[in-house]
C-alpha angles and dihedrals in degrees: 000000000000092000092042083057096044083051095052096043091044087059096043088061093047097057089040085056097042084045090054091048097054086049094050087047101039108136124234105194107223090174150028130072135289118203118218134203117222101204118186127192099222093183094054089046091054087048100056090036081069101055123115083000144109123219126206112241089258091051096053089045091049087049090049085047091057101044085051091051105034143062120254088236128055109197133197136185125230138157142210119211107197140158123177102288102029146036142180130186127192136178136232101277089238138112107220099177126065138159127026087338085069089074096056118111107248099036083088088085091045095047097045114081094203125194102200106189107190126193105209096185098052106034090244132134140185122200128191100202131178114218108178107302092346132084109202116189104213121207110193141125122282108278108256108235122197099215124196111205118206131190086248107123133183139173117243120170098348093299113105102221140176132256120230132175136220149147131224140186090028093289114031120121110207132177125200142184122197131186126210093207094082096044098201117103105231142111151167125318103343091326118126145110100118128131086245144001117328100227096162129036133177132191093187092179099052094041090239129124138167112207125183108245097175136011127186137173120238138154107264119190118207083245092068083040092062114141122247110271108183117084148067112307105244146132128217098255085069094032082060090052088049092052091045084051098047098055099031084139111037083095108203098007093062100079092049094055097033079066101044087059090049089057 
């Protein structure tokens, strides 16, 4: 009995040692790349496209037509480079809408291959941004989110991480989840804030989401990490006078795209 209790005892010790080791060694990733996919629910965005308005008969056919042809989802790839003092994101160089679809509100996010360079030491972000015809490259400071954190938790990508709530713009509902494992505030696209890295972001209102598929741990030089350079020198502040400008008279549309630009 004496030996059958040693022996218990002896492996008890082993597995609480091998439990403390795991804790002193556990990695906390302060550099690589992540890659995101953008997923869009095209359905829900032709539905809403339809409310308060009326179609024309070939507008609601096209709309059947498409439905018929085409997935419900429309996905792009996209990946973040970070390490603890810089990011940069950028998008598959691709356009995925077309036709009458490109006038829909919500196609704005699908059709823009933003480069999104963030500056996590000093607060600072440049942004290469496409706005019709013309590419504007944005210098501001990082958008100050007001983050709310919950107790909600998921896995994504391997990673748990925590859920946490905001609006921005006045109006946009965004959704978040942030791991501390990898200790270094960014995200996809302008979004951070968060006491760790964003792997998983949702815009529910506006059927759009960017989820981590894939993170793994490099070496990045600042070099890889270089801001964006081509474009029309601009901030946000003026990019928002030339949107306002440029749908004066899209009436109540107006407001909803001018937003998604802004993201």
């Amino acid at each position: 009995m004496k030996t059958i209790k040693f022996f218990l005892l002896s492996l008890l010790a082993i597995f609480m040692g091998t439990i403390q080791v795991h804790a002193q060694y556990k990695r906390f990733p302060v550099q690589g790349f992540i890659t995101y996919e953008l997923k869009v629910n095209m359905f829900a965005l032709l539905k809403k496209s339809m409310e308060g308005n009326e179609f024309s008969t070939f507008g609601k056919s096209y709309i059947e037509d498409y439905q018929k042809k085409n997935p419900q989802f429309k996905t792009k790839k996209s990946t973040l480079y970070f390490n603890k003092n810089k990011s940069l994101y950028t998008q598959t160089p691709e356009v995925t809408t077309g036709g009458l679809f490109s006038s829909i509100v919500g196609s704005e996010l699908l059709d823009q291959n933003n480069i999104v360079a963030q500056q996590l030491d000093n607060g600072l972000s440049t942004v290469q941004k496409k706005v019709f015809d013309e590419t504007y490259l944005l210098k501001d400071s990082i958008p100050k989110i007001t983050w709310k954190i919950t107790d909600e938790t998921r896995t994504i990508a391997g990673y748990e991480c925590r859920r946490a709530n905001a609006v921005i713009l006045d109006s946009v509902y965004v959704v978040a989840f942030y791991t501390d494992v990898i200790p270094v505030s960014s995200g996809p696209e302008n979004f951070s804030g968060l006491p760790g890295m964003i792997l998983g972001l949702a815009l529910p209102h506006d059927h759009m989401t960017w989820f981590a598929t894939e993170v793994k741990e490099e070496v990045i030089t600042d070099e890889k990490l270089s801001a964006p350079t081509k474009g029309k020198a601009s901030n946000r502040a003026s990019l928002l006078k030339d949107l306002q400008r440029a749908f004066s008279d899209w009436g109540n549309e107006a407001a909803k795209r001018i937003k998604l630009y802004l993201l």
